[in-house]
C-alpha positions in Angstrom: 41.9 63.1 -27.9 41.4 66.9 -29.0 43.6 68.9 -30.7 44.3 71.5 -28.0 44.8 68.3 -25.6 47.4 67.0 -28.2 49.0 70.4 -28.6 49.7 71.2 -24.7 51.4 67.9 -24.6 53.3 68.1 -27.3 54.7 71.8 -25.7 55.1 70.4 -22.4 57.6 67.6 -23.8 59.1 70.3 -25.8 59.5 72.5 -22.4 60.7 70.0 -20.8 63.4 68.6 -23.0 64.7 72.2 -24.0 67.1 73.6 -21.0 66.3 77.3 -22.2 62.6 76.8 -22.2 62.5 75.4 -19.4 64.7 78.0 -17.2 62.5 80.9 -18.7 58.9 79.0 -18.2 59.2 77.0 -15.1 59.7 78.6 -11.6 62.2 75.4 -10.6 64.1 73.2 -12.8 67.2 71.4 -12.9 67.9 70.2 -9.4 71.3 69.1 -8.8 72.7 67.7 -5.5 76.0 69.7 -4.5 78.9 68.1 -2.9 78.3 69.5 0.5 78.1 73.2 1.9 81.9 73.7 -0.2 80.4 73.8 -3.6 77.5 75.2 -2.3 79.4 78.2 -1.0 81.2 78.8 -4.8 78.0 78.5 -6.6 76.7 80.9 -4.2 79.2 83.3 -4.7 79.7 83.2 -8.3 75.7 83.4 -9.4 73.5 87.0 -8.8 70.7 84.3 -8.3 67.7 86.0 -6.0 69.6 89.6 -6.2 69.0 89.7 -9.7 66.2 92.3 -10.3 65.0 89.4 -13.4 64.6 87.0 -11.1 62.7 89.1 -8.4 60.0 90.2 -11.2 59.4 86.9 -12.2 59.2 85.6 -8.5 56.8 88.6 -8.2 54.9 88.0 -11.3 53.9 84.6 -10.5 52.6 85.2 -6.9 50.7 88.1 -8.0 48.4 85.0 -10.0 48.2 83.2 -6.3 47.8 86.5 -4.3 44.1 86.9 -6.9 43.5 83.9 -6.1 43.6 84.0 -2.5 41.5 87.2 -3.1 39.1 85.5 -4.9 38.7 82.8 -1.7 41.2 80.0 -3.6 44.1 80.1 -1.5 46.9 77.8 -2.2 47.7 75.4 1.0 50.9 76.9 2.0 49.2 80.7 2.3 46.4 79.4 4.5 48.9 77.3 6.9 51.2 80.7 6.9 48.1 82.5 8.3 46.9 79.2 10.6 50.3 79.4 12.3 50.0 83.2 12.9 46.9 83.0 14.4 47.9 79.6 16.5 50.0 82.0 18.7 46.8 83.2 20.3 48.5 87.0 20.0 46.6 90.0 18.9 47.8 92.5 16.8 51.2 91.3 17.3 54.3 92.9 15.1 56.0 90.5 12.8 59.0 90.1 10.7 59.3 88.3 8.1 62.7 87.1 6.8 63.1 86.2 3.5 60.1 88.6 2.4 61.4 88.3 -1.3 58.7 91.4 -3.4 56.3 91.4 0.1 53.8 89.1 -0.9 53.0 87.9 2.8 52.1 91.1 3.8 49.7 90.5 1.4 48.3 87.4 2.6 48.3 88.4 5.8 46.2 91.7 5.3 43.7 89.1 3.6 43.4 86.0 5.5 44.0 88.1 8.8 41.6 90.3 8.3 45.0 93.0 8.8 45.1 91.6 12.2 49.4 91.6 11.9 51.8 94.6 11.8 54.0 93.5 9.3 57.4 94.1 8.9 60.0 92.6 5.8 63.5 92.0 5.4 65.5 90.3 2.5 68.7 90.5 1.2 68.1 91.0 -2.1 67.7 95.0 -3.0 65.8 94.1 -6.1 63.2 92.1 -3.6 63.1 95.2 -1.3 62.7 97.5 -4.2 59.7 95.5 -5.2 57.9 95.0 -1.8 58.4 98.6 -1.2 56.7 100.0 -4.9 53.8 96.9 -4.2 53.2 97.5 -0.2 54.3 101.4 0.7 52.6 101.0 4.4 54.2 98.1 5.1 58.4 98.4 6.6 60.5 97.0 4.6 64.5 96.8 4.5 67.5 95.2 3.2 69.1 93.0 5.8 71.1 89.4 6.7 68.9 86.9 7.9 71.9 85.5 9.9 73.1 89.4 11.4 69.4 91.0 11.6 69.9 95.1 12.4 67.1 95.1 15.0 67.3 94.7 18.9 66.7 91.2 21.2 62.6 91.1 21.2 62.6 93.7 18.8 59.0 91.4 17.1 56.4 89.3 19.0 56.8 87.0 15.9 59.7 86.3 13.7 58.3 84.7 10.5 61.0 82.7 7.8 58.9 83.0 4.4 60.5 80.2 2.7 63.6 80.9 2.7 65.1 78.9 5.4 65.7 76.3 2.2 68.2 79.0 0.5 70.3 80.3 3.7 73.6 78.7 3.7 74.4 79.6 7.4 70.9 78.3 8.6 72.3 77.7 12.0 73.1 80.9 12.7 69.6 82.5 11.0 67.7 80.1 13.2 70.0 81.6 16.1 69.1 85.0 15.0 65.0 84.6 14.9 65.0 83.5 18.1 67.4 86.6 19.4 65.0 88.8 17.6 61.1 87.5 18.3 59.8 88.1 22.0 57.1 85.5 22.0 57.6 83.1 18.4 59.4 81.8 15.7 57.3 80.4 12.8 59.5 78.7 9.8 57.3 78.0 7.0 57.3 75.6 4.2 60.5 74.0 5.2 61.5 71.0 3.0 62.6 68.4 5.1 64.4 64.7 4.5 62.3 61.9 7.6 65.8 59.9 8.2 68.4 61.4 5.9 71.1 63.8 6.1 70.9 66.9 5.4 71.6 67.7 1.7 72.3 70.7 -0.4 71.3 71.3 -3.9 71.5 73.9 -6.7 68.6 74.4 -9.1 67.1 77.2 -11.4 64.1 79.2 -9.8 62.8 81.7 -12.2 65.1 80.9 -14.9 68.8 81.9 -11.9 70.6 78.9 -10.6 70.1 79.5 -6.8 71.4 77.3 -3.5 68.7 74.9 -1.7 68.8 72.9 1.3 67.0 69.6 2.3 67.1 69.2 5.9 67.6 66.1 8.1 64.2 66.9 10.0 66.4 65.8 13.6 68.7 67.6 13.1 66.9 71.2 12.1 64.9 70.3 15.4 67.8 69.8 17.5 69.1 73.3 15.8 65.9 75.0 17.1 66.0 73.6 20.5 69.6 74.7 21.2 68.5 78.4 20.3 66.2 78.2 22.5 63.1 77.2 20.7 60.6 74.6 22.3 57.9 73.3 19.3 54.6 74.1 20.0 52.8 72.8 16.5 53.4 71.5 13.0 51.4 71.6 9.6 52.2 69.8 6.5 52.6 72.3 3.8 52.9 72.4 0.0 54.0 69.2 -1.3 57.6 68.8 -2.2 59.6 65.6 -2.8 63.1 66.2 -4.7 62.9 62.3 -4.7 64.0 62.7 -8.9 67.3 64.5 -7.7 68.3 63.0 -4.5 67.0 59.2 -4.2 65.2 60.4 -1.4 61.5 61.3 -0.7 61.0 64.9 1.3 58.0 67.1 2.0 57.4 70.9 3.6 56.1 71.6 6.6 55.7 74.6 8.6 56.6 74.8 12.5 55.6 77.0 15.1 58.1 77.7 18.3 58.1 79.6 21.2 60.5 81.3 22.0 62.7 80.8 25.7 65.4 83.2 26.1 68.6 82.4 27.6 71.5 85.0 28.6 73.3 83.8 25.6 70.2 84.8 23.6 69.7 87.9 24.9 73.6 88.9 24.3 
């Protein structure tokens, strides 16, 4: 075995057995499973987690390294399935939101892989995101907002795209509720980790190095969420692989769904 072989496995133990090194050089460590949406609600409330300006650069930083690589023609599974479901909707030049835009990056990827076929809008809750996404992407829209009380009009988007963040929204009921109020046409949720035949769970874990709220959905039951906001599934792509199997007992992945949209009074309200 060579030395530099020996060395990075010697640092990767060391990483991994040291709870400071780990928190400052992995993007998620330490997954925990809470005692149900309670807990969840108090860690929530007593951690800055994805507000902290910290925690937004090195969320930043480290898609910068996949944005050049999607740039260079390497891009990672989960940004070519993000612009697959986009272009599934058969629209053209249609406006999009994306929820949960964290520093922007999807504008991005979108402006790459679309060819800037998408007029893209963002909107995250974090300030420190926003700031980011604005300073990186100055003609793109981008403002501070709820994901479950969105400031914009019934049909305001042809699409309404959830970035990944589905997984860290406490009152996912109501944000599904919300996207569908808001997107004229369609609904994509992306990367959403998902338990086939098992509760939903929540966990807490540390993602670029704050302790932050995640959630593990019973696949039924997020599909039976959809459909009472009106949503009817049109297509579904396996996405980045993710199994919290380690923390829970239970093996998950992330896929990415595509909805239309089918308004109802109550919708439109």
């Amino acid at each position: 075995m060579k030395l530099p072989t020996v060395i990075r496995k010697v640092g990767k133990r060391v990483v991994g057995a040291t709870p400071l090194l780990r928190r400052a050089m992995l993007p998620s460590t330490d997954y925990r499973v809470l005692d149900g949406i309670v807990e969840a609600r108090h860690l929530l409330s007593s951690s800055s987690g994805w507000l902290s300006a910290r925690t937004a650069k090195r969320q930043d930083r480290a898609y910068q390294n996949l944005i050049a690589a999607m740039k260079r023609g390497e891009p990672r599974i989960d940004l070519k399935i993000a612009a697959q479901a986009v272009t599934a909707t058969g629209l053209s030049n249609p406006s999009l939101l994306e929820v949960g835009c964290g520093s922007g990056y999807y504008s991005a990827v979108f402006d790459t892989m679309l060819h800037g076929a998408v007029r893209y809008s963002g909107a995250d809750y974090s300030e420190a995101m926003i700031a980011r996404a604005r300073a990186a992407f100055p003609k793109a829209s981008f403002e501070v907002a709820d994901a479950t009380r969105l400031p914009y009009a019934a049909g305001a988007f042809d699409i309404v795209f959830n970035g990944v963040s589905l997984m860290h929204i406490l009152e996912y009921e109501a944000a599904i509720r919300e996207a569908a109020r808001v997107a004229t046409d369609f609904c994509i949720f992306h990367s959403v980790p998902v338990f086939h035949g098992h509760a939903t769970l929540f966990l807490t874990k540390y993602a670029y190095g704050a302790p932050v709220i995640e959630i593990v959905y019973d696949k039924q039951e997020l599909m039976s969420l959809c459909a009472d906001a009106g949503l009817h599934l049109e297509q579904q792509w396996p996405s980045i692989p993710y199994d919290v199997y380690d923390a829970t007992g239970h093996h998950s992945t992330a896929e990415t769904y595509l909805f239309s949209v089918r308004k109802t009074a109550a919708l439109l309200a």
